[in-house]
N, C-alpha and C positions, 0 to 999 in steps of 0.2 A: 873455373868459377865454382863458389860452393856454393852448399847447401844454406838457405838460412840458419839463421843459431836460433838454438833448441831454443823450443817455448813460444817461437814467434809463430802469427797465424800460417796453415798451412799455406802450399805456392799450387798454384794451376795454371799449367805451361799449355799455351792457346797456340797453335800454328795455323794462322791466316787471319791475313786483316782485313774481312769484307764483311758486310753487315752481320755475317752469322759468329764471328770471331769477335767483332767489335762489342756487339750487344751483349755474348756470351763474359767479356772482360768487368764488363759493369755490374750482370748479374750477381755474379761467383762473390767478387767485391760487397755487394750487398748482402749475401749470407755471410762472411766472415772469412773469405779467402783471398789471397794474395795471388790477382794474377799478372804473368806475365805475358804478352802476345808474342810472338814472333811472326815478321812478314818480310817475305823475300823481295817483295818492290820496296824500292826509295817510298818516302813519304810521297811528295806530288806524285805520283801514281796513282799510291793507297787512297791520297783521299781526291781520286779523279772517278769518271767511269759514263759511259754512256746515255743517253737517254732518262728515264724518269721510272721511280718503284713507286707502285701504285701500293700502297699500304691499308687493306681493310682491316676492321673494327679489331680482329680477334689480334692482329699484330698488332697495332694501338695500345688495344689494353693492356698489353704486357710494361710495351716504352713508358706507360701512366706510371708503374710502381716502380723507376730508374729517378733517384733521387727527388723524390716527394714529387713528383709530377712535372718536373721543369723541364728537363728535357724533352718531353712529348709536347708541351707547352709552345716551346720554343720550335718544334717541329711544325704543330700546325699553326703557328703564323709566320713563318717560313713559307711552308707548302700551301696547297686549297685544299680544303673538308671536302670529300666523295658527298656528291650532290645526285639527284638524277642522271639518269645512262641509259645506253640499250645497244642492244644487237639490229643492225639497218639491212636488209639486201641492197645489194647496189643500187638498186638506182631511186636508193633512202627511201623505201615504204620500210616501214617499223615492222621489226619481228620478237621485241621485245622489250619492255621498258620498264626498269626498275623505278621501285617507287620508296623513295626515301624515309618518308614517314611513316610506314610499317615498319622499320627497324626494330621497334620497338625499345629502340636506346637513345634515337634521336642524334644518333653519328655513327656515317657506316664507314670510316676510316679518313684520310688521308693522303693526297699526291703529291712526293717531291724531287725536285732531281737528285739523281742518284752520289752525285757529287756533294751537294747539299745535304743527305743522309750519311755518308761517309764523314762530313768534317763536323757532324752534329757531335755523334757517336763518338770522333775524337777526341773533341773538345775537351771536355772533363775526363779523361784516361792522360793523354801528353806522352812523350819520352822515357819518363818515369814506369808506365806502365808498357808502351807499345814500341818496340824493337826492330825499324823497318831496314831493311837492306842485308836479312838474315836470310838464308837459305839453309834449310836443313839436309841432311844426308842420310841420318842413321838415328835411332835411339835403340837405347837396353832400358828393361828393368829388371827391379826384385824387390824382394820385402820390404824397402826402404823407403823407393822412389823410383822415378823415371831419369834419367842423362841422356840430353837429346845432345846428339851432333851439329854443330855447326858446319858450314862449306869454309870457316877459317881456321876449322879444329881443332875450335875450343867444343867446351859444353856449357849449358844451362842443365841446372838439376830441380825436380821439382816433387811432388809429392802426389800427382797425376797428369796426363797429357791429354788434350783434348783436337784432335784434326777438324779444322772449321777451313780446310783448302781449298776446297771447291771441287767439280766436279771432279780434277785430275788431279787428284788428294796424293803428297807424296806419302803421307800417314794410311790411307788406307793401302796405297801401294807396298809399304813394307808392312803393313798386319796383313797381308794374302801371299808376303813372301816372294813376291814378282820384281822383278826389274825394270818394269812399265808398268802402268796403270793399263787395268784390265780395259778392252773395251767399250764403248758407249753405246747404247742401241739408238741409230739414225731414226728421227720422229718423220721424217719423210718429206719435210720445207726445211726453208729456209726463212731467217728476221731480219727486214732492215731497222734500224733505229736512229733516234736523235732528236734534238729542240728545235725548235721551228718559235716566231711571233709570226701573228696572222698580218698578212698584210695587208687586210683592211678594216674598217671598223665593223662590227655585225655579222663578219665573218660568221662567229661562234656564237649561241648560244649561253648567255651568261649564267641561265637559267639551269644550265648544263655542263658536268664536270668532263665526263667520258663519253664514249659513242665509237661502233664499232661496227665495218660495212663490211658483209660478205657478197663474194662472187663466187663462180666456179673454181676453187683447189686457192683460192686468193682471199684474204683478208686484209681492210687497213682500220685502221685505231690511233688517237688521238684522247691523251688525257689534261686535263690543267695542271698547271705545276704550282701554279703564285705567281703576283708577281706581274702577271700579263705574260706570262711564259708556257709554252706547251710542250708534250712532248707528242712523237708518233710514231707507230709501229705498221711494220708491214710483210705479212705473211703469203709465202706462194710455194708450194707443191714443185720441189724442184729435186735434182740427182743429187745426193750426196758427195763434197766437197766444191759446189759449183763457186767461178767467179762472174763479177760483171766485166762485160767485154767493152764496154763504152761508161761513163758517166755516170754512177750510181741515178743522179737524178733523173736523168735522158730513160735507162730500164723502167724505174720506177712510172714514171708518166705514159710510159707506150704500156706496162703492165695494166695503172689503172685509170687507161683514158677515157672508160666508156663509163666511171664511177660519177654517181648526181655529188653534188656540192654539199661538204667545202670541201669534198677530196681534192678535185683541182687546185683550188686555190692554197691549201695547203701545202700540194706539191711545187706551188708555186711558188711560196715561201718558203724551199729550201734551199735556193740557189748560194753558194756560194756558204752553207752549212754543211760538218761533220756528219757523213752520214758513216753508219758500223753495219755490217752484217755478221750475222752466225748462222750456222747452221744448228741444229735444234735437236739435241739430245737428252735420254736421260738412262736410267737405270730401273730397273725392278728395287724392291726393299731388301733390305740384307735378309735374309732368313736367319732368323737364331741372334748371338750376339752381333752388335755393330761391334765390338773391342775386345779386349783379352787383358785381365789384370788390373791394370791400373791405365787404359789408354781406352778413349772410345772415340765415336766420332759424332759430330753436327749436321747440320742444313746439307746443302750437296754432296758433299763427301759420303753421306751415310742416304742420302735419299734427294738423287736428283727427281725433277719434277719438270715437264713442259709449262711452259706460261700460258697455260690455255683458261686458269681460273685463278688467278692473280693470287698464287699461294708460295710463289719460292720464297721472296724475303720472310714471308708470315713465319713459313713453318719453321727455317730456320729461327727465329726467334722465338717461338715456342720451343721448340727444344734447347735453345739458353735458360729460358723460363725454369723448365721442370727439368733442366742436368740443376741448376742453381738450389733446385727445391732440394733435390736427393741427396747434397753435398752439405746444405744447412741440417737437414734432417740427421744425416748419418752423421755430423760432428756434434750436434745437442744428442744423440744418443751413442755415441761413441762406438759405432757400427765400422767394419773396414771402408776402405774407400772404394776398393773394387766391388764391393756390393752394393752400394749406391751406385755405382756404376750401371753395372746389373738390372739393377730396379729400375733408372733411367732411361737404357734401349728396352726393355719390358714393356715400360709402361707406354713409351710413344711410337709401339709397332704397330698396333692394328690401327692406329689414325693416321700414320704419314703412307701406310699401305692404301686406308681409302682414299686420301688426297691424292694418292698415284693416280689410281687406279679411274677414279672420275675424270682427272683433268685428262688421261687418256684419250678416255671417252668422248668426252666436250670436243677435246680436238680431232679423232677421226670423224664427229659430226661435222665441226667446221670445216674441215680440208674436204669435203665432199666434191669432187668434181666433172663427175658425170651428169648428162640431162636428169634421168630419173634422181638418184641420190639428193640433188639439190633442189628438186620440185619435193620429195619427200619432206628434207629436214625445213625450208622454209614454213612450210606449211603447217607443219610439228609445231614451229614455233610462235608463229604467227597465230596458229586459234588457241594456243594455251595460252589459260589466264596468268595474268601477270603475277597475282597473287599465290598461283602454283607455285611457279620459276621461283619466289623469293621461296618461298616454303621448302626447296629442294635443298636450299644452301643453308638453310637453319642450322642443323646439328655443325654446321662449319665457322661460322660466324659467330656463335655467339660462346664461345669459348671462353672459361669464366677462371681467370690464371690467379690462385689464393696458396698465399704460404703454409700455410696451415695444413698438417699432414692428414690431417681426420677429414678433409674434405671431401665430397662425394670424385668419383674420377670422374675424369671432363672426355676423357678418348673414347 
């Protein structure tokens, strides 16, 4: 397979097709580059996936500048707009409740199944651009380009490489030179997930998008998807690599039988639904570069993240955002591409470092499950004013994603 012929826009060769691959394919596209995806699942895979991504404001406003606004358009009336929320103790006394109309935007994101976000994303890219049932093996470069290996051994050649694989990135596995992907650090729980309808009317709180009950070393969550659709998640303080021994639903109801309402009944609208677990890992930030040359990395691959403050999809898409800014920049000023490269893990270190580093934080609060530990943090949360808590996630939230290279930095 070659090269385009000279003179056509450059190519940027994407490997993985999940929200951080997908969105980074439209990006690139919109500054002036030719990309091509590569994803080792078949299509109904690619655009399958568990449960629901809960998408705030700072991911949003990137999807707004992806073809004059339609696709985000088209997103939130698909999904439900993030409405009021909170953090509940079990047996639902309030320990924190956001307040929507502080925003100060007047929209603090969107909730949609994740399946639903995947065939969004697709939609406008198609065959033409995304490459599914590819499996890579190996790439070289040099001053020219990148030649990635296929598992049919052929190649794709491109003009940079971008790993958007996910946590067990085969791209950052051969930029560390290993023949496995390096280890994950165990977050200490485990997530069940999946959709659920309530099974009765008034169930939920219309007035209410999210909501989220802690116990001892145990958390469950529920957000809207659209639609009359929900999703819910559920967190518990368990050995690394654990299975269920009976029923995923049967664990789940003896885990949260002492929880106030609608936890039951929620669990009770699972029967006879796909339920997924994982266990819950991530990584520390890369130190120094995420890439070498002409190859760097995205979203998981370059900085996994706990889901303890709704930022994995965000941040991947931020860093579609600003690799897309450094790639438009460096071809209006006809800079290398590996120095845009450069500028790119530069510029979005010390902000996917804080996003680690917090949601860390948030989650050994929540997994708290000793008597003292969780009479401490309830309490913590419970007399801080509401209008604190919003104030702590300012500098994260209102992230303001502008083409324009003279703009002040947003990290």
């Amino acid at each position: 397979m070659s090269h385009l012929a000279q003179g056509s826009p450059p190519t940027a060769l994407i490997i993985g097709g999940g929200v951080a691959g997908l969105t980074l394919a439209h990006l690139v596209r919109q500054a002036g580059w030719t990309p091509i995806l590569i994803e080792k699942r078949p299509l109904y895979e690619m655009l399958s996936g568990a449960g629901g991504v809960f998408l705030r404001q700072n991911g949003l406003s990137i999807l707004k500048q992806i073809d004059d606004g339609r696709l985000a358009a088209e997103l939130c009336r698909q999904g439900a707009p993030v409405l009021h929320g909170g953090f509940h103790r079990q047996d639902g006394a309030p320990l924190y409740l956001s307040n929507s109309g502080k925003s100060g935007k007047g929209e603090l994101g969107v909730c949609i199944g994740r399946a639903d976000l995947q065939r969004l994303l697709y939609r406008d890219l198609g065959p033409e651009v995304v490459r599914t049932g590819w499996g890579i093996t190996d790439f070289e470069q040099d001053s020219s380009g990148v030649r990635v290996w296929l598992e049919d051994g052929t190649y794709l050649k491109g003009d940079l490489m971008v790993g958007a694989d996910g946590l067990w990135s085969k791209v950052r596995t051969i930029l560390e030179g290993r023949d496995q992907p390096a280890p994950a650090e165990y977050g200490g729980y485990c997530c069940w997930r999946g959709l659920f309808k309530p099974g009765q009317e008034g169930l939920l709180d219309p007035n209410k998008s999210w909501a989220e009950y802690w116990g001892p070393g145990q958390r469950f969550g529920w957000f809207h998807l659209g639609g009359g659709r929900y999703s819910f998640y559920a967190f518990s303080n368990t050995a690394q690599g654990g299975k269920d021994d009976r029923p995923t639903v049967e664990v789940l109801r003896e885990l949260f039988s002492d929880y106030a309402e609608p936890v039951p009944s929620i669990l009770a609208a699972l029967d006879g639904e796909p339920i997924f677990r994982d266990d819950i890992y991530d990584r520390p930030p890369i130190e120094g570069p995420w890439g070498n040359g002409r190859v760097t990395l995205v979203g998981d691959a370059a900085h996994p993240v706990q889901p303890n403050i709704g930022q994995g999809a965000c941040q991947a898409i931020e860093d579609g955002f600003e690799l897309a800014r450094a790639l438009r920049a460096a071809t209006l000023e006809d800079r290398p591409v590996a120095q845009a490269l450069r500028t790119f893990e530069q510029s979005r270190s010390k902000r996917v470092e804080r996003v680690h580093k917090v949601s860390r934080q948030v989650g050994e609060f929540a997994r708290a499950d000793d008597k003292w530990s969780v009479f401490v943090r309830d309490h913590l949360y419970r007399w801080m004013p509401n209008w604190l808590g919003d104030l702590q996630f300012r500098w994260l939230l209102e992230y303001a994603p502008q083409w324009a290279e003279d703009q002040a930095d947003v990290a």
